[in-house]
TORKOL-4160 file (C-alpha; in steps of 0.2 Angstrom, whole numbers, padded with zeros to 4 digits, m for minus):
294
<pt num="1" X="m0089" Y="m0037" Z="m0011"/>
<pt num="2" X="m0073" Y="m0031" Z="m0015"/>
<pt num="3" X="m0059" Y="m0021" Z="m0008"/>
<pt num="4" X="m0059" Y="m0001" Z="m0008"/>
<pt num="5" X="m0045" Y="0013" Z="m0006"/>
<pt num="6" X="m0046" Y="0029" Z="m0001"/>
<pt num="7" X="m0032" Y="0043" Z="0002"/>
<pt num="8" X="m0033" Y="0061" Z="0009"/>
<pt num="9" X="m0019" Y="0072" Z="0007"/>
<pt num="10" X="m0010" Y="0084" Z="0022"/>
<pt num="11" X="m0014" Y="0101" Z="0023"/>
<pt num="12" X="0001" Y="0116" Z="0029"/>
<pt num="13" X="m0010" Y="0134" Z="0035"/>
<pt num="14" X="0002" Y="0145" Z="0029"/>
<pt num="15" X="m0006" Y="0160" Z="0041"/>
<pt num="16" X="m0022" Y="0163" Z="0049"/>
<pt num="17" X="m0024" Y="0147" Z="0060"/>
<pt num="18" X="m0034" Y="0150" Z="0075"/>
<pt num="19" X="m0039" Y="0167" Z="0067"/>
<pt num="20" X="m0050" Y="0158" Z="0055"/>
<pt num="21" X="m0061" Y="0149" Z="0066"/>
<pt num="22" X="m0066" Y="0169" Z="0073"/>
<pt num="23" X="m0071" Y="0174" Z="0056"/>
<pt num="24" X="m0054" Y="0179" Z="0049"/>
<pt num="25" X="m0048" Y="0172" Z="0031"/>
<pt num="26" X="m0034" Y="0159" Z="0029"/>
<pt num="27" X="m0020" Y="0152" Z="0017"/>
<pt num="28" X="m0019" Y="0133" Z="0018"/>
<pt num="29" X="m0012" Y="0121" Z="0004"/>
<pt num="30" X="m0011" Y="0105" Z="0002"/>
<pt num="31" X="0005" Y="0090" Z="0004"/>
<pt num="32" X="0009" Y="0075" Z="m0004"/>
<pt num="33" X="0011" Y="0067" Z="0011"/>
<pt num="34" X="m0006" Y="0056" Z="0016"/>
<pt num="35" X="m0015" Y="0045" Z="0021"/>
<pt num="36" X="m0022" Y="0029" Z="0014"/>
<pt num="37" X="m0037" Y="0017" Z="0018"/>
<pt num="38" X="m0039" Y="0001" Z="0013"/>
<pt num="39" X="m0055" Y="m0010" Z="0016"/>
<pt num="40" X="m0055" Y="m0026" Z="0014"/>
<pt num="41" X="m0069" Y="m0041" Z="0015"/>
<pt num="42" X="m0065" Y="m0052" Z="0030"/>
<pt num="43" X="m0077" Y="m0068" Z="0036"/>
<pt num="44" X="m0081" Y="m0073" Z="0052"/>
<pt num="45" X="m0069" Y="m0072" Z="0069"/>
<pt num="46" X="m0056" Y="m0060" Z="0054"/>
<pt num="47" X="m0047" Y="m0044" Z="0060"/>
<pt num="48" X="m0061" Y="m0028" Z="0060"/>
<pt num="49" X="m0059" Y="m0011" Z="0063"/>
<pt num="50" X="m0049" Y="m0006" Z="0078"/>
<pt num="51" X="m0061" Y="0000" Z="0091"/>
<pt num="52" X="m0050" Y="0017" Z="0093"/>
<pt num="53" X="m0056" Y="0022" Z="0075"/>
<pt num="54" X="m0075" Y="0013" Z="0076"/>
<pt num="55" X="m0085" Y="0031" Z="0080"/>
<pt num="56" X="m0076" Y="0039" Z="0065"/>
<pt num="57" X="m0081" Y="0024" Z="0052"/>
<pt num="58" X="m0101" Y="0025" Z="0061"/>
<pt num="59" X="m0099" Y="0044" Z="0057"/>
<pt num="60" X="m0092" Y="0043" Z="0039"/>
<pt num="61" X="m0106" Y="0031" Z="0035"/>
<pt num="62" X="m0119" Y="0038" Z="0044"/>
<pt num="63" X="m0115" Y="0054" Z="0032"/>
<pt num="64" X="m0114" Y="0044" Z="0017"/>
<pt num="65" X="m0131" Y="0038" Z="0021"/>
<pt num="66" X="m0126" Y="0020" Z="0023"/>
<pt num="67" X="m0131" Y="0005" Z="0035"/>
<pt num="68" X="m0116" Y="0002" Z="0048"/>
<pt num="69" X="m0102" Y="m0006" Z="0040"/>
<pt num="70" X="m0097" Y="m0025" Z="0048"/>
<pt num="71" X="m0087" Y="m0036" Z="0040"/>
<pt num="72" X="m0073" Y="m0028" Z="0037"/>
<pt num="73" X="m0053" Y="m0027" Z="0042"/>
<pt num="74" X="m0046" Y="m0006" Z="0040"/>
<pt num="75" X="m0030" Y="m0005" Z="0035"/>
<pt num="76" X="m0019" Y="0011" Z="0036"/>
<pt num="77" X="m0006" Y="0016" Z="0027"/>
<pt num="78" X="0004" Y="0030" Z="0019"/>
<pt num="79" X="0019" Y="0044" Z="0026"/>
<pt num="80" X="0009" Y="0059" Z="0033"/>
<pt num="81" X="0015" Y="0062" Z="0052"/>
<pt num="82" X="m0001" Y="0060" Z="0066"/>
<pt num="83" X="m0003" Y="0072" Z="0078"/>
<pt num="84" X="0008" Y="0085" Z="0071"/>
<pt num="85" X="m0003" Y="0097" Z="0064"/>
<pt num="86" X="m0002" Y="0093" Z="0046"/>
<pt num="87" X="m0020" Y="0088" Z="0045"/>
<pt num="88" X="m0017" Y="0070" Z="0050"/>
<pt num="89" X="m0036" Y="0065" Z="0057"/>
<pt num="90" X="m0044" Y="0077" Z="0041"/>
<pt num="91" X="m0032" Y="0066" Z="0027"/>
<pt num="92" X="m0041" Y="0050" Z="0036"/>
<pt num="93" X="m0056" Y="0057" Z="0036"/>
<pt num="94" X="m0058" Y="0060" Z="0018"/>
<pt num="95" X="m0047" Y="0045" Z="0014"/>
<pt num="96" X="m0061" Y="0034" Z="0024"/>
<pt num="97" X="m0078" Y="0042" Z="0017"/>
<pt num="98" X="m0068" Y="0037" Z="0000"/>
<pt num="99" X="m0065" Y="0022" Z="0005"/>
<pt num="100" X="m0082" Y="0017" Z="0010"/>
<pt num="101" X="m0089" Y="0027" Z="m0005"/>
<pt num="102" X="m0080" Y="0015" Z="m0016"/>
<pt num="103" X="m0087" Y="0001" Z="m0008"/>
<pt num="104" X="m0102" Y="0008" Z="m0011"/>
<pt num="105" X="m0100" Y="0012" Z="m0030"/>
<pt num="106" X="m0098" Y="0029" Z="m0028"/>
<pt num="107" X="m0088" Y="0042" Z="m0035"/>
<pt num="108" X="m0086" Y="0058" Z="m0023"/>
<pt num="109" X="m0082" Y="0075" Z="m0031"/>
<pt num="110" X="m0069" Y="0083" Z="m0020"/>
<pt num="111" X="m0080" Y="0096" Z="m0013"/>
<pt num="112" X="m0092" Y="0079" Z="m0009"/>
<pt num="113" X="m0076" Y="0072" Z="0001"/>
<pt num="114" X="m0073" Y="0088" Z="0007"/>
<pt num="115" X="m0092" Y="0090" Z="0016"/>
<pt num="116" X="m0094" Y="0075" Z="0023"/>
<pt num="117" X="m0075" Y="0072" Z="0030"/>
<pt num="118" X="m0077" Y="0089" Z="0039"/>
<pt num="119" X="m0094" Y="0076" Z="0049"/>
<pt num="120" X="m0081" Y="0062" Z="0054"/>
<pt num="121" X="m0068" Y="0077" Z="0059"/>
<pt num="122" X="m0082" Y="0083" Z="0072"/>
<pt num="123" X="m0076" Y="0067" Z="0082"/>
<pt num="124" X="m0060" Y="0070" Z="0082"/>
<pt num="125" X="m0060" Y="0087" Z="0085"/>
<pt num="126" X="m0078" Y="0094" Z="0089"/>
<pt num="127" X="m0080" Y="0108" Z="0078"/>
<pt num="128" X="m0067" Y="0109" Z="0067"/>
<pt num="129" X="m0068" Y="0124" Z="0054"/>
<pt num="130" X="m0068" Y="0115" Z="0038"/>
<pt num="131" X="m0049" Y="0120" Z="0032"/>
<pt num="132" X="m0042" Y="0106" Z="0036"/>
<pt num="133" X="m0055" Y="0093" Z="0025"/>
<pt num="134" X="m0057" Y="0108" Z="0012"/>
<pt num="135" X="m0037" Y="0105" Z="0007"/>
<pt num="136" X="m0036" Y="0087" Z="0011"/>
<pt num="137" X="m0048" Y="0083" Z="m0003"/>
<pt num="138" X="m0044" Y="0096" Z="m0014"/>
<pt num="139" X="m0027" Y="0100" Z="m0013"/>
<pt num="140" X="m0018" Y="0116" Z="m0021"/>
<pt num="141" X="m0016" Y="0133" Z="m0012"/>
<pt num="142" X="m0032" Y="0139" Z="m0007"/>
<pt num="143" X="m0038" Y="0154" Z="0002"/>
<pt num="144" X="m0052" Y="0149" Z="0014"/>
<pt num="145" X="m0066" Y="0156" Z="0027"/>
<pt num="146" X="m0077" Y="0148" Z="0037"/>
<pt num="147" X="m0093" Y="0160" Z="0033"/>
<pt num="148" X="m0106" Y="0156" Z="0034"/>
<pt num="149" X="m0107" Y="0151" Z="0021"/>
<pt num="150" X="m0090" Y="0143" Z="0020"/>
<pt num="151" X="m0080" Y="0147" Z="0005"/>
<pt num="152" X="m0064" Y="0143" Z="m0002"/>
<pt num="153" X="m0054" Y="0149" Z="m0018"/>
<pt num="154" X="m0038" Y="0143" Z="m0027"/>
<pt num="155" X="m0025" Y="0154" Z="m0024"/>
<pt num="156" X="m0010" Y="0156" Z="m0040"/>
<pt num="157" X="0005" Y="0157" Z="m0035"/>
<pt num="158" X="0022" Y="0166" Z="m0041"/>
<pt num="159" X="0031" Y="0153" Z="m0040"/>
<pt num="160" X="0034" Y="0137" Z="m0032"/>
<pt num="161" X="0035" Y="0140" Z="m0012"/>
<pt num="162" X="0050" Y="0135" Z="m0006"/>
<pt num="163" X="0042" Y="0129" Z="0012"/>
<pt num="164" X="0052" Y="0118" Z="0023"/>
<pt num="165" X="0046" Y="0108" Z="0039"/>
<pt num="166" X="0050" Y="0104" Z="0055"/>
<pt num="167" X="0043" Y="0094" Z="0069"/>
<pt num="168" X="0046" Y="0100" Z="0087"/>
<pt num="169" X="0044" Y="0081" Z="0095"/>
<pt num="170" X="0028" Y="0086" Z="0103"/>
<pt num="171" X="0012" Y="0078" Z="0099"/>
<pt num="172" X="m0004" Y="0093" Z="0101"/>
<pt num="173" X="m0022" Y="0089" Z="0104"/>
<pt num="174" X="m0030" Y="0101" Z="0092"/>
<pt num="175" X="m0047" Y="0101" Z="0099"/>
<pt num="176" X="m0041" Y="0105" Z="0118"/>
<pt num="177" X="m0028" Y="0120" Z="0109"/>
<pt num="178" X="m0044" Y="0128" Z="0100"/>
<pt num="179" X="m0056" Y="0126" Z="0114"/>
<pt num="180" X="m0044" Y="0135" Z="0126"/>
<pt num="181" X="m0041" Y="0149" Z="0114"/>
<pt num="182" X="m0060" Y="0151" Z="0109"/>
<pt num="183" X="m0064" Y="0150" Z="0130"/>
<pt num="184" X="m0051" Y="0163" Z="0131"/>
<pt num="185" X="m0057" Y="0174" Z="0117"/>
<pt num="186" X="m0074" Y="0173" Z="0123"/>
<pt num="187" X="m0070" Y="0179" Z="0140"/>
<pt num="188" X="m0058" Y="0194" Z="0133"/>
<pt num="189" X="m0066" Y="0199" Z="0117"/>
<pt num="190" X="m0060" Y="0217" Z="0120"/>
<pt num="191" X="m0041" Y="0210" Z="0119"/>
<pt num="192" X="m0041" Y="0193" Z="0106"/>
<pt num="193" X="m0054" Y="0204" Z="0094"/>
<pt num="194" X="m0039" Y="0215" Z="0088"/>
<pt num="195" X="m0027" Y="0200" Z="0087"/>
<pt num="196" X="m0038" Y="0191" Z="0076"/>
<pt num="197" X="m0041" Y="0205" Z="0065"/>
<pt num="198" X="m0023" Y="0208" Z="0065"/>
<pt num="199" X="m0020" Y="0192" Z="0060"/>
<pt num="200" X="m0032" Y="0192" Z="0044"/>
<pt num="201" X="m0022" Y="0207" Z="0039"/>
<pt num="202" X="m0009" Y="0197" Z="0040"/>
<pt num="203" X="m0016" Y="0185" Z="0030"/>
<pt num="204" X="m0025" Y="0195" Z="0015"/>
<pt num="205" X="m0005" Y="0204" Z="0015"/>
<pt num="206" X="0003" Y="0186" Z="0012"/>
<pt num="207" X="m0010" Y="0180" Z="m0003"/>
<pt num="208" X="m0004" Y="0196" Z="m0011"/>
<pt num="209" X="0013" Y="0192" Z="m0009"/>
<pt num="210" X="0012" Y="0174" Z="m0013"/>
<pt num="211" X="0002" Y="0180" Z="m0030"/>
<pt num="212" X="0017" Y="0189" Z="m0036"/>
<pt num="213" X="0030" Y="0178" Z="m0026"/>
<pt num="214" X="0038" Y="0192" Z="m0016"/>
<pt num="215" X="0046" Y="0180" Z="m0004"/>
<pt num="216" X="0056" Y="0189" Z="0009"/>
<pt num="217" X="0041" Y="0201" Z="0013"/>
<pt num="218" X="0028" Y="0182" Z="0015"/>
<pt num="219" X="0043" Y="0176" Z="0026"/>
<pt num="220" X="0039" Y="0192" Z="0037"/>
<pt num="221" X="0022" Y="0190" Z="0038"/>
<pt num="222" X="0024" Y="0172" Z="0043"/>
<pt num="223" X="0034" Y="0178" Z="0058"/>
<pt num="224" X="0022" Y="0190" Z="0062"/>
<pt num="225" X="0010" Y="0179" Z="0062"/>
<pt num="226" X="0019" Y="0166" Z="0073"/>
<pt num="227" X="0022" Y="0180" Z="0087"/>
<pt num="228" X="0003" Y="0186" Z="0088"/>
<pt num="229" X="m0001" Y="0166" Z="0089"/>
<pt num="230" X="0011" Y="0164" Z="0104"/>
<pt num="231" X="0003" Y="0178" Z="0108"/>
<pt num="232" X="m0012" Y="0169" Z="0111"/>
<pt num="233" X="m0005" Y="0157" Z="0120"/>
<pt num="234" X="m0006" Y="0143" Z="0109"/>
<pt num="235" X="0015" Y="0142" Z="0104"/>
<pt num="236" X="0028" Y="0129" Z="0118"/>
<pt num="237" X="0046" Y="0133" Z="0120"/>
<pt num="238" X="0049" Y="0118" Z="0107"/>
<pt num="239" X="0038" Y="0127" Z="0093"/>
<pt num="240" X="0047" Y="0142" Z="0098"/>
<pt num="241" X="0064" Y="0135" Z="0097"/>
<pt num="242" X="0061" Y="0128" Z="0080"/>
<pt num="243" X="0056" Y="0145" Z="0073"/>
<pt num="244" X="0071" Y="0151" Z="0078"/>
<pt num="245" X="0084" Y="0139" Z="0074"/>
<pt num="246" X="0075" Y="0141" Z="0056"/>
<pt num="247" X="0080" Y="0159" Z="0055"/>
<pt num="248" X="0096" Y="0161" Z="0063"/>
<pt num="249" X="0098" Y="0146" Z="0045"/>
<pt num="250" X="0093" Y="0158" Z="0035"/>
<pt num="251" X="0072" Y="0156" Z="0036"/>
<pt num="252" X="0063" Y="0171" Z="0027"/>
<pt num="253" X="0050" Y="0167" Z="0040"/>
<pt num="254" X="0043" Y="0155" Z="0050"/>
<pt num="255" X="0028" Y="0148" Z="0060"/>
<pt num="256" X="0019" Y="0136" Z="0069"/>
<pt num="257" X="0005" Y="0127" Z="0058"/>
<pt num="258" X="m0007" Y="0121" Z="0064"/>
<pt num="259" X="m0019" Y="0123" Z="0082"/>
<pt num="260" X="0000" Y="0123" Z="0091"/>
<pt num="261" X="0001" Y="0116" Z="0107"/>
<pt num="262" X="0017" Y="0105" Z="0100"/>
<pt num="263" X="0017" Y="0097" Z="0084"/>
<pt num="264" X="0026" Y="0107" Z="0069"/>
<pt num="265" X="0032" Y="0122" Z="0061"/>
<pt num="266" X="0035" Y="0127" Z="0044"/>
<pt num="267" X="0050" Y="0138" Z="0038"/>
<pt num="268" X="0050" Y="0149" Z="0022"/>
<pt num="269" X="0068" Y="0145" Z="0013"/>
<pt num="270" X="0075" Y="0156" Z="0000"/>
<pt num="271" X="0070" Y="0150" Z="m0019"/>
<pt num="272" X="0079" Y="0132" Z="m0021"/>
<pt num="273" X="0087" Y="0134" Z="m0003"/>
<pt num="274" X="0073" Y="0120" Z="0005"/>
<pt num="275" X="0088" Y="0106" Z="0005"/>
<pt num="276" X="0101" Y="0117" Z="0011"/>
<pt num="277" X="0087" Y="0123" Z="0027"/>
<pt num="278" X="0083" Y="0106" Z="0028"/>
<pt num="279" X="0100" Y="0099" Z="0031"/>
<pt num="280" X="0104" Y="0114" Z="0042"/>
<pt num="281" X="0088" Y="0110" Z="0055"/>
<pt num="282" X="0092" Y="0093" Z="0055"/>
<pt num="283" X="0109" Y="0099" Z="0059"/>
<pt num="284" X="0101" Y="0106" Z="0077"/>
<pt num="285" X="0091" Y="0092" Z="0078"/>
<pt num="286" X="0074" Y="0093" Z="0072"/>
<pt num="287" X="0065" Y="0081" Z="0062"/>
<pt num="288" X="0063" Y="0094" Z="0047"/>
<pt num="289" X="0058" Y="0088" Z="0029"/>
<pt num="290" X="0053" Y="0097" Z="0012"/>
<pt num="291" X="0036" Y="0101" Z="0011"/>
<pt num="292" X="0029" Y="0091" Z="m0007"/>
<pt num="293" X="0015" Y="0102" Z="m0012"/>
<pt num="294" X="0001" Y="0092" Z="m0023"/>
């Protein structure tokens, strides 16, 4: 038996996070940050998957139809930020079900990946919407909603989107922040019903704006968005602070990406101004980097 790799890719939601899970449409794409497995034959009394990580390998092989996989050491690599939402636990998700489909012989279309890492992301997160696999396999701007049925579509672009990150220092628990959200919603359909909506507006404003790159009015909408997700209760004074430290730098627009709770924001700079935004955020302190779309 021989080693086998895998790798999943990190996703940004450029607007309708949270929305989305309620129905509402979504623009996600994907990052050349990721995640890498590797899995390696080891003999008795050798190294073997860390405990932490054993109900995600039985899931990924449960879905791949598989018998439950001994024998072997995980390794983990690559340069994607955990716990941040940038799609961390959906990169190793589909980076594992490659994995393990590799040791199998097998050869998973992306839409395969995508399927049956959105089963191992149920561990993580319970009932994730499917975004989150959907961009970590396939990559490239994609306009998405959860149906049913779930459906996705490539979105094409302008021009390249000059997006910008930035970490607040907070690590988020994506499951907790969309449970409490949902338990709210549920409770006060009459009030998060017209948020939603407004927020899939929102959304079906920004893929025509990102079609014909109109830049300054997607950096709007991003705002927008952000203010109905603190709205929503989902933002923290860190997020909040980042999205203003990114305009008063000269941010089109910015949002939280992601479930919130902590974890990241992204920031729309002006066409070739990501390193100058960049440099300016890290200037205030914040981990900030330029997104690598792939």
């Amino acid at each position: 038996m021989n080693e086998a790799r895998g790798s999943g890719r990190g996703k940004i939601i450029l607007l309708g996070e949270h929305a989305v899970v309620h129905g509402e449409p979504a623009i996600a794409t994907g990052l050349g940050q990721e995640v890498r497995i590797r899995l390696v034959p080891v003999g008795e009394g050798g190294p073997r998957v860390p405990e932490v990580l054993r109900p995600a390998v039985d899931a990924a092989t449960a879905a791949l139809g598989m018998s439950p996989t001994r024998g072997l050491a995980l390794e983990i690599a690559g340069d994607l930020p955990v716990a941040v939402g940038l799609g961390s636990s959906a990169a190793l998700s589909v980076a594992l079900v490659r994995a393990l489909a590799a040791l199998d012989r097998r050869a998973l279309s992306p839409s395969e990946a995508a399927r049956l890492a959105n089963e191992v992301e149920k561990v993580f997160h319970g009932t994730p919407s499917g975004i989150d696999a959907t961009t970590a396999a396939h990559g490239g701007l994609l306009w998405f909603e959860t149906g049913p049925p779930m459906r996705w579509e490539e979105v094409a672009a302008g021009g390249p989107l000059p997006l910008v990150v930035a970490l607040s220092g907070e690590e988020h628990d994506t499951g907790r922040s969309v449970g409490g959200l949902r338990r709210r919603a549920e409770s006060s359909p009459e009030v998060y019903g017209p948020v939603f909506g407004a927020i899939g507006g929102l959304v079906r404003a920004g893929r025509a704006a990102i079609e014909r790159a109109a830049w300054p009015l997607l950096g709007e909408l991003m705002s927008m968005n952000h203010a109905l997700l603190r709205a929503c209760g989902v933002s923290t004074d860190a997020l909040d602070r980042v999205v203003d430290d990114a305009l008063r730098c000269g941010a089109l627009g910015a949002k939280l990406t992601g479930a919130g709770g902590g974890g990241a924001a992204i920031a729309l700079a002006s066409p070739d101004g990501e390193a100058d935004l960049v440099a300016a955020l890290r200037g205030r302190g914040w981990n900030a980097f330029r997104a690598r779309s792939a």
